[in-house]
C-alpha positions in Angstrom: -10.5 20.9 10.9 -13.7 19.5 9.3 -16.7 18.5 11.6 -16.8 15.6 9.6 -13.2 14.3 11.2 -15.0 14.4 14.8 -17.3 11.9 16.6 -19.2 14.6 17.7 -19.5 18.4 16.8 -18.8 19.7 20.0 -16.0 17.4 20.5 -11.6 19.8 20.2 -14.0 22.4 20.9 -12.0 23.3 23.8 -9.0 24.6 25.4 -6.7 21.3 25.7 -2.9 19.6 25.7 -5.2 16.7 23.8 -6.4 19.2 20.9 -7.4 17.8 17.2 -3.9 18.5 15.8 -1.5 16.9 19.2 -4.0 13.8 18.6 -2.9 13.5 14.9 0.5 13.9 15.5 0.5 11.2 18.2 -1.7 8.7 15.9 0.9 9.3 13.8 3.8 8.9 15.9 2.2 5.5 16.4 5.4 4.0 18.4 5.9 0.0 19.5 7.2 1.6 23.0 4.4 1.7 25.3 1.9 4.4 25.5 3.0 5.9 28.9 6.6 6.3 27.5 5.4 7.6 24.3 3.0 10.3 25.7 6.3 11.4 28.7 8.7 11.3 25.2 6.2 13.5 23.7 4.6 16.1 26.0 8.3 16.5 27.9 9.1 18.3 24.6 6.3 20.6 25.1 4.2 21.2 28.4 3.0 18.9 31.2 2.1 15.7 30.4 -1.1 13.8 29.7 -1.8 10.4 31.0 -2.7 7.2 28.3 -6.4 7.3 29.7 -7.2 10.6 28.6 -4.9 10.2 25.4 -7.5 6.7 24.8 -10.6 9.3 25.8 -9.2 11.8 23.2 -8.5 9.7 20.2 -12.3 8.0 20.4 -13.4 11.4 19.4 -11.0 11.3 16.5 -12.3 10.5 13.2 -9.8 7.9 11.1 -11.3 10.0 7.9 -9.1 12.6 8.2 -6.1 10.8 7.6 -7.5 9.3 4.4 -9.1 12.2 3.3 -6.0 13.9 4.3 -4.1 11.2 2.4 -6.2 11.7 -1.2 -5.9 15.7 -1.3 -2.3 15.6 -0.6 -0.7 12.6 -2.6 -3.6 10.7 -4.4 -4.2 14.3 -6.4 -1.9 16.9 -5.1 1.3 14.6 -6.0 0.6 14.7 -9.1 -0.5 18.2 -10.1 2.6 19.5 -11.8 2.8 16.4 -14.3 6.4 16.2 -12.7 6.6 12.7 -12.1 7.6 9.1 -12.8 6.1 7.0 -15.6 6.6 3.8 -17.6 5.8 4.8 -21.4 3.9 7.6 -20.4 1.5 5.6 -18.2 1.2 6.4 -14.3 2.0 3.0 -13.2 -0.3 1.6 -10.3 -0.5 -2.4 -9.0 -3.5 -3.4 -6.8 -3.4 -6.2 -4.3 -4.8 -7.1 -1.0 -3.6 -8.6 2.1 -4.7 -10.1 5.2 -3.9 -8.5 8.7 -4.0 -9.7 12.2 -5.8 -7.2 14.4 -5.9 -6.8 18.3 -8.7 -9.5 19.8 -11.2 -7.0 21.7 -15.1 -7.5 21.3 -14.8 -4.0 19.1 -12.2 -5.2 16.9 -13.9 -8.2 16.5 -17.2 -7.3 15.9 -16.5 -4.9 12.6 -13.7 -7.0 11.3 -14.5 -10.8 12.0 -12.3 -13.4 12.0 -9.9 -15.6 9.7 -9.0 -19.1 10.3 -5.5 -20.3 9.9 -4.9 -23.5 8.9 -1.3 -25.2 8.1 1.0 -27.9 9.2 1.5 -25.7 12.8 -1.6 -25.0 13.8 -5.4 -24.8 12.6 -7.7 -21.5 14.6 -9.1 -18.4 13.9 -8.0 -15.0 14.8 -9.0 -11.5 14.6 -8.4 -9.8 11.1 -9.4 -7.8 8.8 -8.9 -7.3 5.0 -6.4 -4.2 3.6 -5.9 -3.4 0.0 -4.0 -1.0 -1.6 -3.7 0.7 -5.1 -0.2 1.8 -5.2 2.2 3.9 -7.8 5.2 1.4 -7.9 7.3 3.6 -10.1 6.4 7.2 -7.6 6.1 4.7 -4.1 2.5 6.3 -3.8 -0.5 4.9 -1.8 -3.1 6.3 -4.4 -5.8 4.8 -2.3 -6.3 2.6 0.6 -8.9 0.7 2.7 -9.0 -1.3 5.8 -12.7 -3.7 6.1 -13.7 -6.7 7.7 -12.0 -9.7 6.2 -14.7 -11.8 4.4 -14.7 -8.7 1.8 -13.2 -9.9 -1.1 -10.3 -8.2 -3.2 -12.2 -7.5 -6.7 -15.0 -5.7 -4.7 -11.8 -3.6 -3.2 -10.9 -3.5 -6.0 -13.5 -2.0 -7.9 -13.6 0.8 -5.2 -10.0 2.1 -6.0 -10.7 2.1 -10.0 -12.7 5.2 -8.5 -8.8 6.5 -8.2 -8.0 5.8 -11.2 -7.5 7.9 -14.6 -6.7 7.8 -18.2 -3.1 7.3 -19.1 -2.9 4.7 -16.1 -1.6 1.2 -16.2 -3.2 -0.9 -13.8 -1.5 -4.3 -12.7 -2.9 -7.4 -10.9 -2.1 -10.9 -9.6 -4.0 -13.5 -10.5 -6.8 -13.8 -8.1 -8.3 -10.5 -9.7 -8.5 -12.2 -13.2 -12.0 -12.1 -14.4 -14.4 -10.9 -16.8 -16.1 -8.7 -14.2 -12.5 -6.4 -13.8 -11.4 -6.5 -17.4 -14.7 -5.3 -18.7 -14.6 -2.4 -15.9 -11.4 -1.4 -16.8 -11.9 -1.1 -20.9 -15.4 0.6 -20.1 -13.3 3.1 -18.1 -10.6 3.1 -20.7 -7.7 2.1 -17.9 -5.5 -0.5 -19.3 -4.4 -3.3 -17.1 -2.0 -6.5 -17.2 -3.0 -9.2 -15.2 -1.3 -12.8 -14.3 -3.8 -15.4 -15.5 -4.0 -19.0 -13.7 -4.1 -21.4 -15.4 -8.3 -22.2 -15.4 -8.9 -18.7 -15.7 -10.4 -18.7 -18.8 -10.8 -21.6 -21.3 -9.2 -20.0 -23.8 -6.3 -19.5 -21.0 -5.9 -23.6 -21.1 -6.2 -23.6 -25.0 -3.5 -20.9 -25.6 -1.2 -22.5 -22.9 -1.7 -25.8 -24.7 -1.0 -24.3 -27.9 2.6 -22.7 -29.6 1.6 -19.3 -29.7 3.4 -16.7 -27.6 1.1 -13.5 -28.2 -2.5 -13.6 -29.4 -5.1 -10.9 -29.3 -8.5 -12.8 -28.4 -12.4 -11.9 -27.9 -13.2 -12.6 -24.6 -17.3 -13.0 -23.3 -18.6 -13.2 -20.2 -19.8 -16.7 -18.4 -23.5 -17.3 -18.1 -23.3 -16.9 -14.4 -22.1 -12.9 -14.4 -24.3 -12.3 -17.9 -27.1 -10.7 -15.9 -24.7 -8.3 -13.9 -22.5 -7.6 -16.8 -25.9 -6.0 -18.4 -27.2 -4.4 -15.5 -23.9 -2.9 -14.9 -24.0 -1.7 -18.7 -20.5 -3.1 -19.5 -20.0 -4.4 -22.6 -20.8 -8.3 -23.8 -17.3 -8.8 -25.4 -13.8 -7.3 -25.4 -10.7 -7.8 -26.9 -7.7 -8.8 -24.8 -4.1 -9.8 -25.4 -2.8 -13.1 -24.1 1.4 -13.2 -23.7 3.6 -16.0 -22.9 6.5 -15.4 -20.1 9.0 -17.3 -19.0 10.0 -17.4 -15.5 13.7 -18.1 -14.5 12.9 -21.9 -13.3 11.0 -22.8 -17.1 7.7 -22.0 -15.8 5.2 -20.1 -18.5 2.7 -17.9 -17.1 0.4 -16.2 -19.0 -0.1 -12.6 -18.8 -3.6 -10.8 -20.0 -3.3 -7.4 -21.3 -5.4 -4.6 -22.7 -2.3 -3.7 -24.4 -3.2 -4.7 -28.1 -0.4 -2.6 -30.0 2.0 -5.1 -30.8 4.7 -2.5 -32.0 4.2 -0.3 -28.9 4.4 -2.9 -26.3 6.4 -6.0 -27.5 6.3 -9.3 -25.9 9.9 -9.0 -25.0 8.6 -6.3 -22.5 6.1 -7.8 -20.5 8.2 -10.0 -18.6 10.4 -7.2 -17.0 7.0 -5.0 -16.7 5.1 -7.4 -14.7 7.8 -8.0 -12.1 7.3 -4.0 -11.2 4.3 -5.3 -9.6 6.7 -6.3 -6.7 6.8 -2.8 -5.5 3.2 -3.7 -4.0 4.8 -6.6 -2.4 7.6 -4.5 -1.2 5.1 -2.2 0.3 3.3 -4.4 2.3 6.6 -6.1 4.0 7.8 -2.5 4.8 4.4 -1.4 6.5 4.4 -4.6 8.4 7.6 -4.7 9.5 9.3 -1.5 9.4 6.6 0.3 10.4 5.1 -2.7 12.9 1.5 -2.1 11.1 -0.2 -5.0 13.1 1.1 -3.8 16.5 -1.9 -1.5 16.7 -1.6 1.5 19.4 -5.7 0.6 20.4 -7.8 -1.9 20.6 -11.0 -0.6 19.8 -12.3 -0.7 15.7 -11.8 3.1 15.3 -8.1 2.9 16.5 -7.5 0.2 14.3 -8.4 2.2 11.5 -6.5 5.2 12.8 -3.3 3.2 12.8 -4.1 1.8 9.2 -4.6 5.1 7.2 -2.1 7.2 9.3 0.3 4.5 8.2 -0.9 5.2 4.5 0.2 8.8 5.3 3.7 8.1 6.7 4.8 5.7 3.6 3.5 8.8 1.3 5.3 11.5 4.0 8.8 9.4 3.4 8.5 8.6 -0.4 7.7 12.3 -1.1 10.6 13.3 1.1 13.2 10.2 -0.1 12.2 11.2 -3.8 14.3 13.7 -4.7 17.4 12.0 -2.8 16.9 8.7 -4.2 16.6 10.4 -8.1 20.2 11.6 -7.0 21.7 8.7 -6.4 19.9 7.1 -9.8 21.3 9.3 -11.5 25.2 9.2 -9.8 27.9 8.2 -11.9 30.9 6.2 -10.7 32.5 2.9 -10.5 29.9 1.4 -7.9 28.3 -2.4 -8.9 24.8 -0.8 -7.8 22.7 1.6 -7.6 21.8 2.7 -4.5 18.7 4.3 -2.3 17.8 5.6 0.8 17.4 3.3 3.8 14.0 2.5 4.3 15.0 2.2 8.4 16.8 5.3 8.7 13.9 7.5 7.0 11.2 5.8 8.6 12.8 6.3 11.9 13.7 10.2 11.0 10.5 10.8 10.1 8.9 9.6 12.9 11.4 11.1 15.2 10.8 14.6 13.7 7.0 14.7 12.9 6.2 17.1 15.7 8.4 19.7 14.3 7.6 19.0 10.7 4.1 19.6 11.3 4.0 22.2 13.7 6.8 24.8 12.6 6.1 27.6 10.4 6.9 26.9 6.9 10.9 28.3 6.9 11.6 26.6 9.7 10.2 23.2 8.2 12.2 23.7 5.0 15.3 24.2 7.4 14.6 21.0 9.3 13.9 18.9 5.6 16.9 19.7 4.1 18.8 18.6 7.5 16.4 15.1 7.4 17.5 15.0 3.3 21.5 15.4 4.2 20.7 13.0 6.7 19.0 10.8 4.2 22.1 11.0 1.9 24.5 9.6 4.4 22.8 6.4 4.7 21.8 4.6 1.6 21.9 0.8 0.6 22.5 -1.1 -2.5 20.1 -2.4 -4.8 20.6 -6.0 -5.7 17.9 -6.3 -8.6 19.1 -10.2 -9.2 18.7 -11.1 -5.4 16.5 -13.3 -4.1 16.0 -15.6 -0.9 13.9 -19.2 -1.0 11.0 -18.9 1.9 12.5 -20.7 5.1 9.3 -20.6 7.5 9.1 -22.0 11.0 7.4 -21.3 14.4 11.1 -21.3 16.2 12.9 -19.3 13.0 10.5 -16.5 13.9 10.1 -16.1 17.5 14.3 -16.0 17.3 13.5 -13.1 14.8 11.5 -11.4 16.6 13.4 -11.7 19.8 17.0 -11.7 19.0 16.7 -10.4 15.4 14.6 -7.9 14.3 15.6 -3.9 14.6 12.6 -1.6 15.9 12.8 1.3 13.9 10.6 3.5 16.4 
């Protein structure tokens, strides 16, 4: 344990049930119960209990570093040490997208995070939130990197901060409020390639090819007059070449896709379409961390805890996907006369690995290889099917979701 993951040196210096690692484990454990029933659930597995008080005293000493730092050696690098691991043409592919999240309303919260006003045909106020983005490996369901900051930071300065992440042979995709000179011109300098969904005012020359019959065209793209100044200072260069493509969307719509993929031969039009939608797996991401994992129903309401939640929660999605990895190749790769493919259940491993962390982390290694392949049998028995042409129009209203939340929704720890 680093000094570095403490408030204060001198703090897990002593003899206690509340020592750095039973802290981590129980951030971890992060459960909707409350945190009475959580601490008896816990500590009646291993000594005398320890009241939520001096579990809330403990964790303020607890640096939320440690799980991100924690998070970056083990998966962000270690995941991918041995080369032995998914790609799309031989390109590590990673999406990068941001996303608002409601936060407990304390003075502490509120403070480092701010607020963000809400405004539809319901209601109009402001609430405590904060701003989250994520790079993530669709293909590998790897959190490469991760932050959590106060919510008038915009997504391309998050942005740029993961590119720090990212490497050669990467493929970087976006929605369309990253579009910009700014994170093209970062991205060639760095020789990371990138699609990107373009509105339709992106660019002028987004309007003209739109307007015109071309499907593909490789174009020179400079910057406005209003970045010119930072495009110098930053040293990035005054022009570069981009690819514009044309798809089609299932209801007629054309959206226009902006590439750094010039070879025509190598990456076909024909291909983009299907690419592009494995952005989704970002999408995904975010509706599991939210609601299978209950990410906004934070265990503290002080700044530090929120973070604590945020970034262990980072750690559990990578903790699953490296264990559901191996099973879920398995059941690719099974023959047979089924109409899909099928995968592990997000709820069941979720809930298995919550259930288990304790163990996991604190046997010796034999005995955690034991209990993995027990979690993996367990992992095999309950899969669902993958329904790739599925989808479900957006039915949103006050009343629909209180009845979800009340009558509907399964708790998965």
């Amino acid at each position: 344990m680093g000094k570095e993951h403490r408030a204060n040196e001198k703090d897990f210096t002593r003899e206690r049930k509340l020592d750095f690692r039973t802290v981590a484990i129980l951030i971890l454990q992060k459960s909707v119960k409350s945190l009475s029933c959580k601490l008896n659930e816990f500590f009646g597995h291993v000594e005398d209990g320890a009241t939520a008080g001096a579990f809330t005293q403990a964790r303020a000493k607890f640096n939320s570093e440690f799980f991100k730092n924690l998070n970056r050696r083990s998966y962000a690098e270690g995941w991918y040490s041995d080369g032995d691991y998914k790609r799309y043409k031989g390109y590590r592919l990673l999406a990068v997208d941001g996303t608002k999240i409601r936060l407990p309303d304390s003075s502490s919260v509120r403070n480092e995070f701010g607020t963000i006003k809400i405004k539809n045909q319901y209601e109009e106020r402001d609430y405590t939130g904060g701003q989250g983005s994520v790079m993530y490996d669709v293909l590998n369901e790897c959190v490469i990197d991760s932050e959590i900051v106060p919510s008038k930071t915009g997504e391309i300065e998050l942005a740029k901060r993961h590119f720090e992440f990212c490497q050669s042979g990467d493929l970087v995709m976006f929605d369309r409020g990253y579009a910009g000179y700014l994170v093209f011109a970062i991205m060639v300098s760095q020789g990371i390639d990138f699609v990107c969904r373009c509105s339709k005012t992106a660019f002028k020359v987004v309007e003209e090819f739109l307007a015109s019959d071309a499907k593909d065209r490789i174009i020179t793209l400079t910057p406005c007059d209003d970045i010119r100044r930072e495009v110098a200072e930053k040293g990035l260069p005054s022009s570069i070449q981009i690819r514009l493509v044309k798809v089609v969307l299932p209801n007629g719509e054309i959206e226009v896709l902006a590439t750094s993929l010039l070879d025509k031969k190598k990456h076909p039009r024909s291909d983009f379409k299907n690419l592009y939608n494995m952005r989704w797996g970002i999408e995904t991401f975010y509706a599991r961390i939210k609601n299978n994992l209950s990410l906004e129903n934070f265990s503290g309401r002080t700044a530090e805890a929120v973070k604590q939640d945020f970034y262990a929660t980072m750690l559990i999605a990578n903790i699953e996907s490296e264990l559901t990895g191996e099973i879920d190749d398995e059941l690719e790769n099974r023959t047979g006369d089924n109409k899909y493919q099928y995968k592990v259940s997000k709820t069941v491993s979720y809930n298995s690995i919550k259930d288990k962390l304790f163990e996991l982390l604190m046997y010796s290694k034999d005995e955690s290889d034991v209990l993995i392949k027990q979690i993996q049998d367990l992992f095999r028995k309950n899969t669902v099917p993958i329904r790739p042409e599925r989808s479900a129009p957006r039915d949103f209203t006050p009343r629909r979701s209180l009845h979800y939340q009340k009558r509907l929704k399964k708790i998965v720890f």
